[in-house]
C-alpha positions in Angstrom: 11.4 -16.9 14.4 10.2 -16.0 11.3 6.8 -17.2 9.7 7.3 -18.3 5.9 4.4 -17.4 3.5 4.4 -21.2 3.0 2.7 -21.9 6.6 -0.2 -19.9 6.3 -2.8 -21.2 7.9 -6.3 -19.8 6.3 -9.3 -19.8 7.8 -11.1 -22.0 5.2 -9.4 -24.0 2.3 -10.8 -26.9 0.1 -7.4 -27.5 -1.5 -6.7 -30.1 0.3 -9.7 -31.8 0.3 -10.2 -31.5 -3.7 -6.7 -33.2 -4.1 -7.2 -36.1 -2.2 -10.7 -36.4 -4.4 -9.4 -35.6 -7.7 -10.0 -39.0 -9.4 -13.4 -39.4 -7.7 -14.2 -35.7 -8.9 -12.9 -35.9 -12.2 -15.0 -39.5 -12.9 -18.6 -37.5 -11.6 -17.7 -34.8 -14.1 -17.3 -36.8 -17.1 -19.9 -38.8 -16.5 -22.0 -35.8 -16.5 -20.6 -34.3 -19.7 -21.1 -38.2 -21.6 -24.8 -38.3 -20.4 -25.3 -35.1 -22.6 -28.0 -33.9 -19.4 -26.4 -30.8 -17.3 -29.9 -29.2 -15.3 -32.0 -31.3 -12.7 -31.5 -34.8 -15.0 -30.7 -38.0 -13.5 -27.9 -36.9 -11.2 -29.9 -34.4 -9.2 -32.6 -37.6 -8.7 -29.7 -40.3 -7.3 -28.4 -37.1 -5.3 -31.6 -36.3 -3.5 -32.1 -39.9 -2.5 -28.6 -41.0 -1.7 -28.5 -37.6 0.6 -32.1 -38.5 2.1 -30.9 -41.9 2.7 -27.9 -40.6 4.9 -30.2 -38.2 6.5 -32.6 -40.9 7.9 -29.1 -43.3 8.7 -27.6 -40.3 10.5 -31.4 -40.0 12.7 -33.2 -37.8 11.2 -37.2 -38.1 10.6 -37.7 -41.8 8.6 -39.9 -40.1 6.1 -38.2 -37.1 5.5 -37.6 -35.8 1.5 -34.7 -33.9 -0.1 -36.0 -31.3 -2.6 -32.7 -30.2 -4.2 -32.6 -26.6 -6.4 -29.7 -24.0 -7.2 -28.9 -22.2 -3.8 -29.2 -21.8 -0.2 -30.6 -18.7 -1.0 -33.5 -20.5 -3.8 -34.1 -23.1 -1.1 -35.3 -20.4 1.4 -37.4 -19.0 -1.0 -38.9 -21.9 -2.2 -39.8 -22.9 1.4 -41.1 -20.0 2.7 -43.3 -19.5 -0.4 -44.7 -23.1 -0.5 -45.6 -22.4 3.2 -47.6 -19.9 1.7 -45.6 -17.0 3.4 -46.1 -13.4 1.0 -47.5 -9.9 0.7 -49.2 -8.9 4.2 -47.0 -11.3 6.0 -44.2 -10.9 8.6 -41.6 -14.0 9.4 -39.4 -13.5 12.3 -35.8 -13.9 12.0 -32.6 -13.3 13.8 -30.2 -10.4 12.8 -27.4 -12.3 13.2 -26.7 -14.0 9.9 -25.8 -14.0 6.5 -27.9 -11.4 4.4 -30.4 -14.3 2.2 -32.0 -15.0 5.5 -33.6 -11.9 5.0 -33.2 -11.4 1.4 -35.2 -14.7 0.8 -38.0 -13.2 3.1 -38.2 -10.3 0.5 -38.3 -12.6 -2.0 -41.0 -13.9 -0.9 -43.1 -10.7 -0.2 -42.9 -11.0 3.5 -41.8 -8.5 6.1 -38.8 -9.5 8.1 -39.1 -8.9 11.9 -35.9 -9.3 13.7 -35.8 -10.5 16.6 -33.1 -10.3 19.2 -30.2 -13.1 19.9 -29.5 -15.3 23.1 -25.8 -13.7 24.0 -24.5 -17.4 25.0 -25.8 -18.9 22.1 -25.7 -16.6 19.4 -29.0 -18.3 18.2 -32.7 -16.8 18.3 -33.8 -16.2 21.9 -37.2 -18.2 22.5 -38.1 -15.8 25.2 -38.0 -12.8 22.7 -39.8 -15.0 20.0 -42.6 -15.3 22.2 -42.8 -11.8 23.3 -43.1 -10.9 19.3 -45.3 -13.7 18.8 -47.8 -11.5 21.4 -47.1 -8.3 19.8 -50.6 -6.7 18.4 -50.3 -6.5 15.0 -52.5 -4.1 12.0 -53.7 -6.0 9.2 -50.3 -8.5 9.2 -49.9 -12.2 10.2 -47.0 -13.9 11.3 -46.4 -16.4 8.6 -43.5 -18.3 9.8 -40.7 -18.3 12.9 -36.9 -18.4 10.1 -34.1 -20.1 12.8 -30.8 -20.2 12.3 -28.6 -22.7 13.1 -25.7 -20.9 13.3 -21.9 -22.1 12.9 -23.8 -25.5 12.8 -25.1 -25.4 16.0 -28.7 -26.1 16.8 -31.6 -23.5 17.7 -33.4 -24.1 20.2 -35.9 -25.7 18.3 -37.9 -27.5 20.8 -38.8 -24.2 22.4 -39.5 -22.3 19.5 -41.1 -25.3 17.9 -44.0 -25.3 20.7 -44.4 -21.4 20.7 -45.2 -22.1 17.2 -47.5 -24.5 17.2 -49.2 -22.7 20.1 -49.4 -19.7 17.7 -50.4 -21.8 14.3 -47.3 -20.7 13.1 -44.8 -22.4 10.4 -41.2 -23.5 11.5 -39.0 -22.8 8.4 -35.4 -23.8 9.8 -31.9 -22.2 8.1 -30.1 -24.6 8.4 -27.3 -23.7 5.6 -24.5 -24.1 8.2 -25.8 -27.3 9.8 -25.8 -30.2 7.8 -25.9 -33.5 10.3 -26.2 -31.1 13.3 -28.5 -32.3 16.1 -29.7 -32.1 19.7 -30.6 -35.1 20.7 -33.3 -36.0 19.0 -34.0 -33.3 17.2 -32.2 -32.6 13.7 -31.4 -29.6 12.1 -33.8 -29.6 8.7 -36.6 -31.8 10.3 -37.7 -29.6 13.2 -39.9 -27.3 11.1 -42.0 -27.8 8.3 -39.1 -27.5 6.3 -35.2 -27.2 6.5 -33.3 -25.2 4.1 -29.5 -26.0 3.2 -26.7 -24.8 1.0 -23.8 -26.6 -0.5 -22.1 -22.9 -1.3 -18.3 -24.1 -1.7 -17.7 -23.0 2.2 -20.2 -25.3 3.7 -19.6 -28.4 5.2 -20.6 -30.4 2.1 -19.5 -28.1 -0.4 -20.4 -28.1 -4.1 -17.7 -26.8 -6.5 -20.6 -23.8 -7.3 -24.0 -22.9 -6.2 -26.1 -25.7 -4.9 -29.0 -25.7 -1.8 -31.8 -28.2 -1.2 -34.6 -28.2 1.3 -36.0 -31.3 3.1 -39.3 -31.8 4.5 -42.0 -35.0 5.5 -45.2 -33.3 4.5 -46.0 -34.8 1.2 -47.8 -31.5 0.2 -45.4 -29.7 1.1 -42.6 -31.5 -1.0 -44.8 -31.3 -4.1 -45.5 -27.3 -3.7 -41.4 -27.3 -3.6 -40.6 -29.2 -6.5 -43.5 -27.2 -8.7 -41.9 -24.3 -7.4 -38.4 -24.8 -8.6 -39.3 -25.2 -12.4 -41.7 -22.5 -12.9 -44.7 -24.0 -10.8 -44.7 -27.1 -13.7 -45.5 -30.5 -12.9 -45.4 -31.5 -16.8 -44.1 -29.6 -19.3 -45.9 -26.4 -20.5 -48.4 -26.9 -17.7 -48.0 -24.3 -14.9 -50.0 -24.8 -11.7 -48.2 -22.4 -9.3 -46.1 -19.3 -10.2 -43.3 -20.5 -9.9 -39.2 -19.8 -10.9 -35.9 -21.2 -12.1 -34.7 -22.8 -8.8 -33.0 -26.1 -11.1 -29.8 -27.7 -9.5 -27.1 -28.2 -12.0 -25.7 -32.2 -12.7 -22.4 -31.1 -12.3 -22.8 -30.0 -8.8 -25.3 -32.9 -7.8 -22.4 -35.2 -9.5 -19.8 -33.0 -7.2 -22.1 -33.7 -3.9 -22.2 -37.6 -5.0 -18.9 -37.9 -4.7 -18.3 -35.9 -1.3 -21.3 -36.9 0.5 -19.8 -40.3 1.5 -17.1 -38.7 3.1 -19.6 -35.9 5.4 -20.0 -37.9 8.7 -15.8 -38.1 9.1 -15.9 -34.6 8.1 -18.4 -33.6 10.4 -16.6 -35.8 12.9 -12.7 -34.2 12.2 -14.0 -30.9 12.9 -15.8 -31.4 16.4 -12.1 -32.9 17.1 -10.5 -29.9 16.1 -12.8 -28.0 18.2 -12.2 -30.2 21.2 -8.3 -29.3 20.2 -9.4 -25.5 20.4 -11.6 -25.5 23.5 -9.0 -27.6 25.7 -6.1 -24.8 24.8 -8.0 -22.0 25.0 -10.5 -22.6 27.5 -8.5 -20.9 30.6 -8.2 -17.3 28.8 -10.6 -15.0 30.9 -10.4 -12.9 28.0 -11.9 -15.1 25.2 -15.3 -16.6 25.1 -15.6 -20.1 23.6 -18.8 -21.6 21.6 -20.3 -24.5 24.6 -18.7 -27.8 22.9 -22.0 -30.5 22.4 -21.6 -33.9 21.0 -24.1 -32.7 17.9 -22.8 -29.5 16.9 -20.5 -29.8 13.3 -18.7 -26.5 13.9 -19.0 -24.9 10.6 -17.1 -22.6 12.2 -15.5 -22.3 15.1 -15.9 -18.5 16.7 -14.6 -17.0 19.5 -15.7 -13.8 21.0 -13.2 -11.3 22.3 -14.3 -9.3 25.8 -13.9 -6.0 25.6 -15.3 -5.2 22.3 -14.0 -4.5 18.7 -10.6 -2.8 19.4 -9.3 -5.7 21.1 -11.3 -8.2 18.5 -8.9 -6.5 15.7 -5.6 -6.5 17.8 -6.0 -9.8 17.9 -6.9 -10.5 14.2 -4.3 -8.4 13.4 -1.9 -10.6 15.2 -2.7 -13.5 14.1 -2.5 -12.6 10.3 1.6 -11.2 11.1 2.0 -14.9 12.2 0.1 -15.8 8.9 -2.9 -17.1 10.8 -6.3 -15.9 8.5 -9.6 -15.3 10.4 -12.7 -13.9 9.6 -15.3 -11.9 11.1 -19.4 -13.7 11.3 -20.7 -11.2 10.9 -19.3 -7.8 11.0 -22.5 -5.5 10.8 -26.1 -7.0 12.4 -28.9 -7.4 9.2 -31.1 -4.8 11.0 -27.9 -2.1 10.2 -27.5 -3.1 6.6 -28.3 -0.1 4.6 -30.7 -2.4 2.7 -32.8 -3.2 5.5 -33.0 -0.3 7.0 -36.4 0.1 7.2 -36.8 -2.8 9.0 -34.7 -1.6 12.1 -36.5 -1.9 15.3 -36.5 1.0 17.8 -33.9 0.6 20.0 -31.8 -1.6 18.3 -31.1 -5.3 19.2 -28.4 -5.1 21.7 -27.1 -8.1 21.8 -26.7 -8.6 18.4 -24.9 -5.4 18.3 -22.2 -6.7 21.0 -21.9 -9.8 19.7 -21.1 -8.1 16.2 -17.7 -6.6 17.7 -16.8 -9.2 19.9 -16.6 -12.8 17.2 -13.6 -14.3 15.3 -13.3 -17.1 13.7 -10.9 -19.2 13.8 -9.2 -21.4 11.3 -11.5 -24.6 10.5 -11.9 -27.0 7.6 -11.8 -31.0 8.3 -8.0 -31.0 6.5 -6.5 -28.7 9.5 -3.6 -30.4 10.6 -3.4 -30.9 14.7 -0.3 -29.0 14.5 -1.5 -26.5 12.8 -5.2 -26.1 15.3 -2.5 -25.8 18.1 0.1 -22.8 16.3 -3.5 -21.0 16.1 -4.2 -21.5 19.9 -0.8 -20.6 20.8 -0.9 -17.5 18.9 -4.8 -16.7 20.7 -2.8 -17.4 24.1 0.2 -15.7 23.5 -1.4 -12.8 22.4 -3.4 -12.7 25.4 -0.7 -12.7 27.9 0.9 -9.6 26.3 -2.1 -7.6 26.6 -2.6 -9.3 30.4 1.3 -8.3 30.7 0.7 -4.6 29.7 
């Protein structure tokens, strides 16, 4: 039978979600325009405590701050350049990511030094941290370890947290992807000395524009940060630090307001949807599945394809002719972007590389219907028993 254009199923939509908070939306905006303040005014304030406040409900550290500025890609910046990371300084990273983990190192005036990915995981291998950690170095200093949290799903942050406190090394977590994501005890944003987040549209807590924020407990730290993000200015027209323009809008502090009530059921609808996923899919030999834990909030839920990228883009492509999007995290490692080149290690980072032609994502945003998760499972599985069949 023949798929309409009216049951596409994308992989990401907030249409859904923005009309069932359309009155709440449009109230934060006009209050906004009648207060007459639009940058890092009153709004931004109530945003960073309410969102610190759900932080420490949801377990995270009891003292920890929320530092708010204008993107996921600012909030790395600002972190890594309060932990006093720059020129002469290398900050290890994984190459599997979105390009600001790196481009926020160059911000800074550090080096980036990939290092290789655990091919289960997809997150930073402690064993290769360590092994870099102990690499002799000529006239440069490993300023900071820059974990991932990937899809929402914790690093393995107790591991690389003690390698680098053994090394007197800062923890600067990315942690875009992983707001209310945890192991156990240990939360994604207070693992480090600080934990950077963006509210990019896409994220689970989604602004309707740019938007990032870094937390952190370390009262020096927090003040270096909020310097930082209005030109190094802790009164007006008095500049301590060199500092920048990080400054958060009020619109999209009044926008996060109004959604952040609403993150934990979120959070919760799509670990459901990825129980939906793993239980349907979980007996085809051909398709790897991310390990389902109780704290991971599936910003995206991707599959990897054995065999490599031809069969990764047969099935892509046979999803879309049953109007089923997807999307590929991330099609080319950082250490092969032309920009970054120079950064490339010798011999490559192999798994990284593999892993590269191997993920899809599937469709997943809290407003999925059941129905729909399962059409997208049946279409993984049916596909799979033609190309078992031939």
């Amino acid at each position: 039978m023949a798929v309409r254009m009216s049951d596409l199923i994308p992989p990401f939509s907030l249409a859904r979600q923005h009309q069932a908070l359309a009155p709440e939306l449009a109230a934060a905006l006009e209050r906004v325009l009648a207060s007459g303040q639009f940058t890092q005014g009153r709004e931004c304030a109530a945003f960073e405590q309410e969102v610190a406040a759900w932080l420490r409900a949801e377990g995270m550290a009891p003292g920890v701050k929320a530092i708010v500025c204008a993107s996921g890609t600012d909030a790395l910046h600002l972190a890594l350049r309060a932990a006093g990371a720059g020129p002469g300084d290398v900050v290890l990273t994984t190459p599997f990511t979105f390009f600001a983990t790196a481009g926020a190192i160059l911000l800074a005036g550090a080096r980036p030094e990939f290092v290789d990915i655990d091919p289960e995981t997809l997150n930073l291998d402690p064993a290769l941290v360590e092994a870099a950690l102990r690499q002799p170095r000529h006239g440069e200093r490993v300023a900071a370890i820059l974990p991932v949290h990937l899809f929402g799903r914790l690093a393995p942050m107790a591991e690389i947290a003690a390698l680098a406190a053994a090394a007197g090394v800062a923890v600067i977590e990315d942690a875009a992807q992983a707001l209310g994501s945890h192991r156990g005890s240990h939360w994604a944003g207070a693992c480090g000395m600080a934990g950077c987040f963006s509210f990019y549209p896409t994220k689970n807590l989604g602004a309707c524009g740019e938007g990032g924020m870094v937390t952190t407990s370390d009262p020096e730290m927090e003040s270096r940060l909020r310097r930082l993000r209005v030109h190094g200015s802790r009164r007006r027209y008095q500049h301590e630090l060199a500092g920048w323009n990080a400054r958060m809008h009020e619109f999209q502090a009044a926008v996060l307001r109004a959604k952040l009530p609403h993150l934990a059921s979120w959070n919760g609808r799509r670990r459901a949807l990825a129980q939906l996923y793993h239980e349907r899919l979980r007996a085809l030999p051909e398709v790897a599945l991310p390990e389902f834990e109780p704290g991971h909030v599936f910003h995206q839920y991707v599959i990897r394809i054995r065999g490599g990228a031809e069969r990764r883009d047969a099935l892509r492509q046979f999803l879309l002719e049953r109007q089923i999007g997807t999307e590929i995290y991330y099609p080319t490692p950082l250490h092969l972007q032309p920009a970054l080149a120079a950064y490339a290690p010798p011999g490559g980072l192999p798994a990284a590389e593999r892993a590269a032609g191997e993920v899809l994502a599937l469709p997943m945003f809290p407003e999925l219907t059941d129905a729909e998760a399962a059409r997208v499972a049946d279409a993984v599985t049916a596909h799979c028993s033609l190309t078992t069949a031939h």
